[in-house]
LOMI-995946 format. One record per residue (C-alpha): residue number from 1; y, z, x. Coordinates in steps of 0.1 Angstrom, whole numbers, plus 2048, in hexadecimal, padded with zeros to 3 digits. Each point is the difference from the previous one (the first is absolute). Layout:
N
<pt pos="NUM" y="Y" z="Z" x="X"/>
...
***
This chain:
249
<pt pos="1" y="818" z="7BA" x="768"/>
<pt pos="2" y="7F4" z="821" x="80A"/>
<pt pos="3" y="7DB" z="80D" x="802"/>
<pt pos="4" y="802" z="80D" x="7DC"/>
<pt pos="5" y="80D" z="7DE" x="7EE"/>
<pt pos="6" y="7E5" z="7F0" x="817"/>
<pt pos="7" y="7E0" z="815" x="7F5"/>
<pt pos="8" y="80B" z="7F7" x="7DC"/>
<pt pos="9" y="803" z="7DA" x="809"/>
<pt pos="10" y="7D9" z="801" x="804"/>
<pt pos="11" y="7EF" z="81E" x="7F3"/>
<pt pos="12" y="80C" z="81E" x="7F1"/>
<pt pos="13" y="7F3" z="820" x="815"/>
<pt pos="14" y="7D8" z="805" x="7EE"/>
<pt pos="15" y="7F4" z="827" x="7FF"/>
<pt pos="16" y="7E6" z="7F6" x="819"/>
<pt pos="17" y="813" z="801" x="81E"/>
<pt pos="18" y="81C" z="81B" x="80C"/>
<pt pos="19" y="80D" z="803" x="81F"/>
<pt pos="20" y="811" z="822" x="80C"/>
<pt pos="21" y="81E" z="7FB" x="81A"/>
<pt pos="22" y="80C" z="81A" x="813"/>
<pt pos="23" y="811" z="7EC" x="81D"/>
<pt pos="24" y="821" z="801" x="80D"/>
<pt pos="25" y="815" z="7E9" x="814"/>
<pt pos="26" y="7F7" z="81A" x="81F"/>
<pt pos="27" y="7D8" z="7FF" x="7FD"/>
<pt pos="28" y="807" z="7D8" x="7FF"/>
<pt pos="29" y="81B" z="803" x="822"/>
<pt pos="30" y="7E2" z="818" x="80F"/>
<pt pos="31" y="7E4" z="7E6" x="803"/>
<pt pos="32" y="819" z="7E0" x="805"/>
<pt pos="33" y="819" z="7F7" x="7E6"/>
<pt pos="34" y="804" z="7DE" x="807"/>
<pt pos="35" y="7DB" z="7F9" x="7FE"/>
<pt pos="36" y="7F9" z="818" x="7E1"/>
<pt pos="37" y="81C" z="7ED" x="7EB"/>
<pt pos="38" y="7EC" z="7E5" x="809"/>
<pt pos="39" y="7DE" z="80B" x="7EF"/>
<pt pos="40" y="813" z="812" x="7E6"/>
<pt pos="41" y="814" z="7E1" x="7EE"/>
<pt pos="42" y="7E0" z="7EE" x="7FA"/>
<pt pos="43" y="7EC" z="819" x="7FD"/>
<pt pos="44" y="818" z="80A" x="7E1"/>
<pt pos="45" y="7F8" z="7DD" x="7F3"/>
<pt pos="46" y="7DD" z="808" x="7FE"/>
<pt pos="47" y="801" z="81D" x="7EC"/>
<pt pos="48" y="818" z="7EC" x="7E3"/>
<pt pos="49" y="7E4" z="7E7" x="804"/>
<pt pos="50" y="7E6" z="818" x="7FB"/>
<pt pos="51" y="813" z="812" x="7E3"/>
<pt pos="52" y="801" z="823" x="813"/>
<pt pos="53" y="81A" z="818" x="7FC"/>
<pt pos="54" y="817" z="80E" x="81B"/>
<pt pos="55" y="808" z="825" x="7F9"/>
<pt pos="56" y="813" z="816" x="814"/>
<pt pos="57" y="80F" z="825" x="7FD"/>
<pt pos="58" y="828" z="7FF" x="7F3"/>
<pt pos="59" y="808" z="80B" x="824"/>
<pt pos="60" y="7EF" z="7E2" x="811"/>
<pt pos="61" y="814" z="7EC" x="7EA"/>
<pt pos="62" y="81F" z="80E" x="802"/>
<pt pos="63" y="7F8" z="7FC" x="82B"/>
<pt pos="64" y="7FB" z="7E0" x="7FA"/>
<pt pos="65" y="81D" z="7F4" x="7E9"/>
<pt pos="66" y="816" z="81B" x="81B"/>
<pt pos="67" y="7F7" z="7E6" x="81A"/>
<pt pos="68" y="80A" z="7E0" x="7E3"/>
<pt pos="69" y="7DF" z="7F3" x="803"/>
<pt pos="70" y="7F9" z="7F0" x="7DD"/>
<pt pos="71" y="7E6" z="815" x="7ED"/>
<pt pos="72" y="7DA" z="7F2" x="804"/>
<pt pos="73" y="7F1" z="818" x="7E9"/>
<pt pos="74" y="7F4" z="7FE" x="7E0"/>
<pt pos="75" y="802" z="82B" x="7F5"/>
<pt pos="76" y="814" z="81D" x="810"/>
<pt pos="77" y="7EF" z="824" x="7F9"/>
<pt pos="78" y="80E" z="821" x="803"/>
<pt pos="79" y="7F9" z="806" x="826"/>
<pt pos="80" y="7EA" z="821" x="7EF"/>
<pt pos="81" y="7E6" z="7E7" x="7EC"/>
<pt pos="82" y="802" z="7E6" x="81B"/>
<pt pos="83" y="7F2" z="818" x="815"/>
<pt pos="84" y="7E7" z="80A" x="7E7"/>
<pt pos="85" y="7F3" z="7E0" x="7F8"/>
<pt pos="86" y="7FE" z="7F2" x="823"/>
<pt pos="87" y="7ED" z="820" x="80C"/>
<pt pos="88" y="7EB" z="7FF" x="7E2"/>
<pt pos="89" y="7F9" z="7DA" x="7F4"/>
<pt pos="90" y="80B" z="7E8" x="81E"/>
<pt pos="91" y="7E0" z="7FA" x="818"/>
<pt pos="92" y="7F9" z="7E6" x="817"/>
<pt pos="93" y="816" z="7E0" x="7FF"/>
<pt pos="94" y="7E1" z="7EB" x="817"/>
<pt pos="95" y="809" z="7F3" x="823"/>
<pt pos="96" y="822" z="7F7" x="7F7"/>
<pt pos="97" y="81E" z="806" x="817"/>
<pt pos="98" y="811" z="81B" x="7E9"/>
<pt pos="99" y="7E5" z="815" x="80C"/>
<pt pos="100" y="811" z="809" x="81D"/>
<pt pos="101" y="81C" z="810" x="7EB"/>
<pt pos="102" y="7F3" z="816" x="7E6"/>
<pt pos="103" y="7FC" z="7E6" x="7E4"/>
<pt pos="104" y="7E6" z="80C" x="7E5"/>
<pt pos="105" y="7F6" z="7E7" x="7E4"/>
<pt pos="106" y="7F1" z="80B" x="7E0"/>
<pt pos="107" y="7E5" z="7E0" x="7FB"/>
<pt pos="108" y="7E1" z="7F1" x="7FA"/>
<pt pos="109" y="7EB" z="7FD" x="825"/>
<pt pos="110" y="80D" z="7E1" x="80F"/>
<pt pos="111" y="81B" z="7F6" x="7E5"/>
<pt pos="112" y="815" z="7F9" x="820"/>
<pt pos="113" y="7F7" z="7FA" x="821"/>
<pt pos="114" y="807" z="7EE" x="826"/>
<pt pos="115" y="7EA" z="7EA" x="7F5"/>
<pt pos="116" y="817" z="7F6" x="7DC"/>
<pt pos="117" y="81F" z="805" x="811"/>
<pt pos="118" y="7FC" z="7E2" x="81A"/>
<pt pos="119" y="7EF" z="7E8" x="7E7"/>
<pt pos="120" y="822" z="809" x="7EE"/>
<pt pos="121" y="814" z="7F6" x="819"/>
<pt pos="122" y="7EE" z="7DD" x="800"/>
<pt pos="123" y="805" z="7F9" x="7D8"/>
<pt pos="124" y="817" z="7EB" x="7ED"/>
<pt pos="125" y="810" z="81C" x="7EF"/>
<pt pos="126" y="807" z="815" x="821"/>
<pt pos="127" y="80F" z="7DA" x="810"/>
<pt pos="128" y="815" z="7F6" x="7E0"/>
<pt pos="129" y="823" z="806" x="7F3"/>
<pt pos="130" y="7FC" z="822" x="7FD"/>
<pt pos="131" y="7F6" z="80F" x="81E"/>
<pt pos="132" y="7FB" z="7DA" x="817"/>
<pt pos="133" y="7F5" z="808" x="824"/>
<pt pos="134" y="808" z="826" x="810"/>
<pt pos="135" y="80F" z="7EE" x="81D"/>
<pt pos="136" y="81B" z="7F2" x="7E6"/>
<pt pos="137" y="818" z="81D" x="805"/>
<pt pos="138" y="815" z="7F5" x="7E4"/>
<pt pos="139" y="7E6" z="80E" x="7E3"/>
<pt pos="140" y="7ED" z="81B" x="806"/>
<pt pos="141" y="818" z="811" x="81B"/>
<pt pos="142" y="81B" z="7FD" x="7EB"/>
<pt pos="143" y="7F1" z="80C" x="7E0"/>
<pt pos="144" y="7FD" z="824" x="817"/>
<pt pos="145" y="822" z="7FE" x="816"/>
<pt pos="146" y="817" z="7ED" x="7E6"/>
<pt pos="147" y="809" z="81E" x="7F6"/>
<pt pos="148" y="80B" z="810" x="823"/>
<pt pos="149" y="80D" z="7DD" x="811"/>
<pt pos="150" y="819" z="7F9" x="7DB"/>
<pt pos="151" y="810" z="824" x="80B"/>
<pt pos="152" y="809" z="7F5" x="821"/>
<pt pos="153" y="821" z="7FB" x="809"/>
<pt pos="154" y="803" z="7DF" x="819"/>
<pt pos="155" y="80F" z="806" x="820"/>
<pt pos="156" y="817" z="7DF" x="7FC"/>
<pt pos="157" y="80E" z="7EB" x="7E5"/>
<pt pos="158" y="7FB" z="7E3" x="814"/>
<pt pos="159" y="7E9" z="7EF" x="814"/>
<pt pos="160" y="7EA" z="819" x="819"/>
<pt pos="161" y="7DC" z="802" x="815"/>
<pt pos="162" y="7EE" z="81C" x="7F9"/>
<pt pos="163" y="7E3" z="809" x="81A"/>
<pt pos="164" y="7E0" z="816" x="7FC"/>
<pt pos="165" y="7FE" z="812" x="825"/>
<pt pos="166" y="7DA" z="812" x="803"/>
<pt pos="167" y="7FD" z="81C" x="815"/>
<pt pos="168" y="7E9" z="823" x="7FC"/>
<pt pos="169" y="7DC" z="7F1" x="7F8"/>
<pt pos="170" y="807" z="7DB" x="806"/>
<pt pos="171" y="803" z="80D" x="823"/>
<pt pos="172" y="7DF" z="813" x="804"/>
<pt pos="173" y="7F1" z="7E6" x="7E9"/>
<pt pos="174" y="80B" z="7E6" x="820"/>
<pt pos="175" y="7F3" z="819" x="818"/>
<pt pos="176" y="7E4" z="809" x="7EF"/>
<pt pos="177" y="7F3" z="7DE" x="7FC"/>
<pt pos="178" y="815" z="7EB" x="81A"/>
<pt pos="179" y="80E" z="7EA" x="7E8"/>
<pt pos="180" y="821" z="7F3" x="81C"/>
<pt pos="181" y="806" z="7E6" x="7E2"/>
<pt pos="182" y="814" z="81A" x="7ED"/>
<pt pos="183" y="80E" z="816" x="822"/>
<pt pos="184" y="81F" z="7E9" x="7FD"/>
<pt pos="185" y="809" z="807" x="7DB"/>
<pt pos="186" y="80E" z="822" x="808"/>
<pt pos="187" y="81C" z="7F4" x="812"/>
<pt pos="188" y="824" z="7F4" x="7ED"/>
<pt pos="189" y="80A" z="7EC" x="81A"/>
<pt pos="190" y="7E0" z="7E9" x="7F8"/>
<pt pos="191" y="80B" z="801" x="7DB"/>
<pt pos="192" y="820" z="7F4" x="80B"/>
<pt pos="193" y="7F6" z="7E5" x="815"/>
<pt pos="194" y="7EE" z="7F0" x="7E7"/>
<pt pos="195" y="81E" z="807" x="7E6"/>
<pt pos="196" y="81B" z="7EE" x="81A"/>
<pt pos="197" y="7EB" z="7E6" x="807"/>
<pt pos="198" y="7F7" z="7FA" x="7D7"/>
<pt pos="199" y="81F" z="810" x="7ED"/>
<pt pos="200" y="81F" z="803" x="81B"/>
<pt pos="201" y="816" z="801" x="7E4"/>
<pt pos="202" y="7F1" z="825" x="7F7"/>
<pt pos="203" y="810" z="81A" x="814"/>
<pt pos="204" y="7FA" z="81D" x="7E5"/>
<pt pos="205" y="7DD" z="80D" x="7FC"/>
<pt pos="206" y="7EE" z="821" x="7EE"/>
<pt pos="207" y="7E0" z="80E" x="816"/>
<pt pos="208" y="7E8" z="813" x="7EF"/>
<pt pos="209" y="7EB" z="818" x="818"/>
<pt pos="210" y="7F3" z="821" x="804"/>
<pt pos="211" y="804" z="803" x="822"/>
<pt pos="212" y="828" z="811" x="808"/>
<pt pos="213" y="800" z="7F1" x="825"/>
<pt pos="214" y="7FF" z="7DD" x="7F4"/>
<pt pos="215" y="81F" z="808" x="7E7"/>
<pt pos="216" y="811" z="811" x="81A"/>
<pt pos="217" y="7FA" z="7E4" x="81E"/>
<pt pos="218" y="80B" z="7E5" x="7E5"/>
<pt pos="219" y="820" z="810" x="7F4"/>
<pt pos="220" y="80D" z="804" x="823"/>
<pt pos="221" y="7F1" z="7E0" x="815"/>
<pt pos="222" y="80B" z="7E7" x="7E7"/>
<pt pos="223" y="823" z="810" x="7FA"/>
<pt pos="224" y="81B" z="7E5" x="7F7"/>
<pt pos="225" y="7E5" z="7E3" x="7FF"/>
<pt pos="226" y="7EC" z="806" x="7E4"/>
<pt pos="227" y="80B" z="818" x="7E2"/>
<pt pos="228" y="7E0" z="816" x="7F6"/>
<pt pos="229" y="7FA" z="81A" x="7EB"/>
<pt pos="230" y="7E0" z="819" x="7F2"/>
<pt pos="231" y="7F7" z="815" x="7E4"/>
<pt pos="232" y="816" z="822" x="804"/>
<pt pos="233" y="7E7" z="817" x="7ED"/>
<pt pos="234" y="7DB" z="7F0" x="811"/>
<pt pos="235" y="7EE" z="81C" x="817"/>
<pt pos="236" y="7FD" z="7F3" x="81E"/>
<pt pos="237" y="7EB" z="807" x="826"/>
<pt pos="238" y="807" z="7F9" x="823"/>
<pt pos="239" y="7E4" z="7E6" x="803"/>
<pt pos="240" y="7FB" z="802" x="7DC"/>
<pt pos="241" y="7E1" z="814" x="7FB"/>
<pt pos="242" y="803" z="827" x="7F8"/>
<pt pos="243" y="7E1" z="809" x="809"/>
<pt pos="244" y="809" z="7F4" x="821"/>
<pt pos="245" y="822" z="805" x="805"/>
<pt pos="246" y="81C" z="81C" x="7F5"/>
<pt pos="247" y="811" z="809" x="7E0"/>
<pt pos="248" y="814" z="7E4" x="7ED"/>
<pt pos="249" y="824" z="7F9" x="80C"/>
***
């Protein structure tokens, strides 16, 4: 059930509240992506609760279905009247998030605020069948990336382990704030202590990382043992952070 189909389980979008979007997948990778996704799916709920509409410029959209991320909106302009009406009618969205990204809304003072949003997140409606908890990956997440993860081709027909390996910001996140907890999680040969000792049946295994060293050290260190493989086509860093680091190999 995408955004759209959601908004009209509840309230159809009223007159009283617009909301301009401008942002792209990059503005969202600038600030954090894992942690924006993670204000945007419910905050996406709130505005089919509230009855707002979502409207974006025909070149937004078409960035965002490029990318197979299932459409959230609610009205694609010409890019020209967009523009128009977001320099013209959009205004001040309150202290929400968005703000931080361009957002304009087209409402009455306080139709939506911080305030509305977190109350939200504490209702019946926001906790039901339809959206149940944000940490429940299997709603809200998937309503956005359904889209993206059904084109995906599996790396096996058969049974695999698939492992997440952080690098880039998780690593000045664990200087930054000294959090040794999560030092260990960069490493594969962690990962595949705890898989030998758990799975030792599994010897093939997809990593997904950004970081082109860990690819690299896997492929060669854990030759003939374990059988791993990678997305071909992912851009990836030596330590996994490009502001940091060099181009993508």
């Amino acid at each position: 059930m995408n955004e759209k189909h959601v908004a009209e389980k509840f309230n159809a979008p009223t007159t009283q509240c617009t909301i301009f979007w401008p942002v792209l997948i990059k503005d969202f990778v600038r600030v954090g992506f894992g942690a924006s996704i993670g204000m945007f799916c419910p905050l996406r709920a709130y505005f089919a609760r509230a009855g707002c509409k979502l409207v974006v410029s025909k070149s937004t959209a078409s960035h965002w279905k490029g990318i197979n991320f299932a459409p959230f909106w609610n009205e694609e302009l010409p890019d020209t009247t967009f523009h128009a009406r977001w320099t013209h009618q959009g205004g001040d969205c309150g202290e929400m998030w968005m703000r931080t990204h361009r957002v304009k809304c087209q409402m009455p003072r306080g139709f939506i605020s911080e305030h509305k949003w977190h109350a939200f997140q504490r209702t019946s409606h926001y906790n039901g069948q339809y959206f149940r908890f944000w940490y429940d990956w299997s709603n809200l997440y998937l309503q956005s990336f359904g889209p993206r993860i059904s084109a995906y081709r599996l790396p096996y027909n058969h049974s695999y382990a698939a492992f997440h390996v952080r690098k880039g910001d998780k690593l000045l996140e664990i200087k930054q704030h000294k959090r040794q907890t999560f030092a260990k999680i960069g490493k594969i040969e962690n990962y595949l202590t705890i898989l030998s000792q758990n799975m030792p049946h599994i010897t093939d295994i997809f990593i997904a990382t950004d970081d082109s060293d860990t690819v690299e050290h896997a492929a060669k260190a854990f030759r003939g043992r374990y059988n791993i493989t990678w997305s071909a086509d992912a851009a990836r860093f030596p330590g996994g952070h490009p502001d940091t680091h060099g181009r993508p190999n």
